[in-house]
N, C-alpha and C positions, 0 to 999 in steps of 0.2 A: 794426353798428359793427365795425368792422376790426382798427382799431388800437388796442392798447391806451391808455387812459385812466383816470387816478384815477377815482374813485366821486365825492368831490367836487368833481374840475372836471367829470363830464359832468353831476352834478348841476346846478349853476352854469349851464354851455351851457343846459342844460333851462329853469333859469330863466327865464334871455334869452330863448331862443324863446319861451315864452308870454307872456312883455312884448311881442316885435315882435308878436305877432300880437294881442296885446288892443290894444293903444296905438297901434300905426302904421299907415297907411294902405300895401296894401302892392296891388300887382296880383296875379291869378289864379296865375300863374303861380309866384310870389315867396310865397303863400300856402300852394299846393300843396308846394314843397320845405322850407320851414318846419316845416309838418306833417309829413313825413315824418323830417326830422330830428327833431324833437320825439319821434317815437315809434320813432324806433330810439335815442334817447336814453333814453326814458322804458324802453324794453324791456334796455338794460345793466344800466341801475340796477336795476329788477327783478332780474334775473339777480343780481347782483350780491348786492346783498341776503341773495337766497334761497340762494345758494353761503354766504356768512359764514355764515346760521342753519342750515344746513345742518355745517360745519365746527363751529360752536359746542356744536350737540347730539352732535357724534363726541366733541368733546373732552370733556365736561359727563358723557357715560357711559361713559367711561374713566376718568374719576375716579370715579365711583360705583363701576365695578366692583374697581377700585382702592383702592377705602374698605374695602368688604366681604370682603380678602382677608386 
């Protein structure tokens, strides 16, 4: 993914694609790029994620160290 996107809409997009792909009849082709969306969606939101808990635990031991001074 390119361009930036909230967490929650590429969440959301994510949703959709795994609805078209359970629910709708789709050709090979139409399949194949679904999927790939799906998992450069699914791999933001990872990223994503793991940035915030990562930002979370800098912030969370600065204030501990920040307690203890």
């Amino acid at each position: 993914m390119k361009k930036k996107i909230k967490f929650e809409d590429a969440l959301k997009k994510l949703e959709n694609v795994v609805e078209k792909l359970e629910n709708e009849e789709n050709d090979l082709d139409e399949i194949l790029n679904l999927y790939r969306e799906g998992a450069d969606l699914a791999e933001y939101c990872h990223n994503k994620i793991v940035n915030v808990e990562n930002e979370i635990e800098i912030i969370s031991n600065k204030l501990k160290e920040n307690k203890g001074k």
